[in-house]
Every structure is written in structure tokens, then in C-alpha cells.
N, C-alpha and C positions, 0 to 999 in steps of 0.2 A: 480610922478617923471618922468623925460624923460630918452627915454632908452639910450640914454647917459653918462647920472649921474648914472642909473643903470649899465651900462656897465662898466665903471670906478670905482665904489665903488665896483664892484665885480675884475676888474682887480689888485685894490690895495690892497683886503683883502685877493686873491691869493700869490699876491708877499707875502706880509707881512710874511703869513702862512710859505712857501718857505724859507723866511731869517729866523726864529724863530726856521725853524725843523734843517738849517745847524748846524754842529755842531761845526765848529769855531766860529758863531756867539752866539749860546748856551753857551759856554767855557767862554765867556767874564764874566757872572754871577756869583761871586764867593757870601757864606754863611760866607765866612771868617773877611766879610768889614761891613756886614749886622751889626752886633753889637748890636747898642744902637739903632736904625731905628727897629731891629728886636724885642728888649726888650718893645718900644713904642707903635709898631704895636698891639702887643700880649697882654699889660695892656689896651690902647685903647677899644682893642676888647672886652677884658674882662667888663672892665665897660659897654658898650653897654649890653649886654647879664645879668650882674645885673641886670641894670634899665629896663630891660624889667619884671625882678620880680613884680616889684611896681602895676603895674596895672592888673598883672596876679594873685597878690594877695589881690585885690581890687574885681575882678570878684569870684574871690574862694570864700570868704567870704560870697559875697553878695549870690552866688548859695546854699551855704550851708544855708544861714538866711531863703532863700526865701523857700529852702524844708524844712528844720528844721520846719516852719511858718507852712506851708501849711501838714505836720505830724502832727505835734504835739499841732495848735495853735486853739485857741477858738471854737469852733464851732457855726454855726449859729443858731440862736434861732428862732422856726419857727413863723408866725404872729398868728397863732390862739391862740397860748398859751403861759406861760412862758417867757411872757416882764412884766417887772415890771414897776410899776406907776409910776415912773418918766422919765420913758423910753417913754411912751407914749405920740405922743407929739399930741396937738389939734389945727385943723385950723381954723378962724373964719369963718363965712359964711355957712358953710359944718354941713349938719346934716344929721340923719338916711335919704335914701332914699325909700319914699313908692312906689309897684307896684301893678297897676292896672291892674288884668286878663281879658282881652276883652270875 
């Protein structure tokens, strides 16, 4: 930005600050008009803040599956022992390898 555009974005966010803190111009804001604009805002808001449930409780579950899983869930069965024969699977080509001691 050139210090131009900075010196003027700074000189109008001074004013601004300045009209906002007077307090005839404060005074102008009544709670009284707000009404229905207020009732809208506050149900708006509110749905926001539901639908954030949805995927916070999408992530809860999935954290609790995935310890729940990893507590409590099968354990691995190690290669030398304890697979059973259909478990076994065989490749063609591939047989015992013999070694020769030099």
C-alpha cells in the first residue's frame, strides 16, 4: 500500500473511532426499535452454533471408534505361529530358499 492510502485509512478510522465514542452520536442507537432485527439476529446465531454440532459430533465418534478399536480390538497374530490354514496364502513361483556356507 502507498503511504497515502495508509495515511488516510488511518486518518478515517481515527475520525470514525472519535464519531462513535461522542455521545450524541451514541444516543442515536436505541434497543427499543431493535425488535424483530434483534429476535432474528439471536435465532440466526443460534442455528450457526447448532450446525456446528454436526461435524463435532462426527469427529467425537469417530475418536472414540478409533480408541475404543485400538483398546479393545483384535490383536495381531504373530507370523511364526497361530495363522490358520486358510489364512495362509501361497505364491507361485516362490519356494523354500536354500543357503550355501562359503
Amino acid at each position: 500500500m502507498s503511504k497515502t492510502r495508509k495515511a488516510l485509512m488511518t486518518l478515517f478510522t481515527m475520525v470514525w473511532v472519535i464519531l462513535l465514542a461522542t455521545p450524541s452520536f451514541a444516543k442515536s442507537f436505541s434497543m427499543k426499535d431493535a425488535g424483530i432485527s434483534l429476535w432474528i439476529f439471536i435465532i440466526i446465531g443460534a442455528v450457526i452454533i447448532l450446525l456446528q454440532l454436526i461435524p463435532a459430533t462426527i469427529l467425537f465418534f469417530s475418536f472414540i471408534g478409533s480408541a475404543s478399536t485400538m483398546a479393545f480390538g483384535r490383536k495381531k497374530v504373530s507370523e511364526k505361529g497361530g495363522v490358520r490354514e486358510e489364512e495362509k496364502m501361497a505364491l507361485s513361483g516362490y519356494g523354500p530358499l536354500t543357503v550355501e556356507k562359503p
